[in-house]
C-alpha positions as CSV (number, residue, x, y, z in Angstrom):
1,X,81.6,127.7,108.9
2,X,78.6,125.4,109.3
3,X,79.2,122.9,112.6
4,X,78.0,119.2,111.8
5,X,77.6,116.6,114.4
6,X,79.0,113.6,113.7
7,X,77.8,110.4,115.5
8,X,80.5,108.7,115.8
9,X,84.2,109.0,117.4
10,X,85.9,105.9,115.7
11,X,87.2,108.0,112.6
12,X,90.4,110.0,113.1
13,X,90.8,114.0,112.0
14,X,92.7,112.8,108.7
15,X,90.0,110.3,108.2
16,X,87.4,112.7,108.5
17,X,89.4,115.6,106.2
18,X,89.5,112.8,103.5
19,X,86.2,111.5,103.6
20,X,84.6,114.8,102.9
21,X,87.6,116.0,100.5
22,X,87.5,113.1,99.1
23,X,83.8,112.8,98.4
24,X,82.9,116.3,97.6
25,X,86.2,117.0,95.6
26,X,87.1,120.6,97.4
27,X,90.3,122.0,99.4
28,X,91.2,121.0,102.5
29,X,90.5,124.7,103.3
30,X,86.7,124.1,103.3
31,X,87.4,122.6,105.9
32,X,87.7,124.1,109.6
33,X,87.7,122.7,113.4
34,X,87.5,119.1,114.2
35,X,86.3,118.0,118.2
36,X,86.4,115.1,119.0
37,X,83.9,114.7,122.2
38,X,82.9,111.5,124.2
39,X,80.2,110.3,122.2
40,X,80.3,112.2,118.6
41,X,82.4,114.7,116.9
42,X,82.3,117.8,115.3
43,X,83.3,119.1,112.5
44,X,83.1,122.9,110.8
45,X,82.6,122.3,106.9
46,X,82.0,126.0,104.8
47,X,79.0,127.2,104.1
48,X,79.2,126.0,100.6
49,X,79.6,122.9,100.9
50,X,77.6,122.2,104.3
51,X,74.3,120.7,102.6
52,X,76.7,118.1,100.6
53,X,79.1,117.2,103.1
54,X,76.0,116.3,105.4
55,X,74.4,114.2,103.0
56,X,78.1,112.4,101.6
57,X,78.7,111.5,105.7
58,X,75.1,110.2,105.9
59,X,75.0,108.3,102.4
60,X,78.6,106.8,103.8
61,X,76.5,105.1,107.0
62,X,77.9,108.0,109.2
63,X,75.1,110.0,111.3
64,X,75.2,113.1,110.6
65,X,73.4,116.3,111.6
66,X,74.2,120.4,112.0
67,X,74.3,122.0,114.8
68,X,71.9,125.1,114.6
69,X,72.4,127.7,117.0
């Protein structure tokens, strides 16, 4: 699982699930842990579809970035 940060906390877990299921037309299962911190959230997406779900968030006027360890 790839973590993207989110900057935003204004959208809810479902709202987040759906936005990238939605958008990139996969499983639910792709996917994983949603925090929601202070000032951003983050979101585990799978590896395979990391790169798309960064660029549907950021295309939908949501900030988007991963978090590289």
């Amino acid at each position: 699982m790839v973590p993207i940060k989110m900057e935003t906390t204004s959208l809810s877990k479902f709202a987040i699930v759906d936005q990238i299921t939605t958008s990139l037309k996969c499983s639910e299962l792709a996917i994983g842990d949603i925090v929601i911190k202070d000032g951003y959230t983050v979101v585990e997406v799978h590896n395979k579809h990391a790169s798309m779900a960064l660029k549907s968030l950021n295309a939908n006027d949501i900030t988007a970035t991963i978090i590289e360890s």
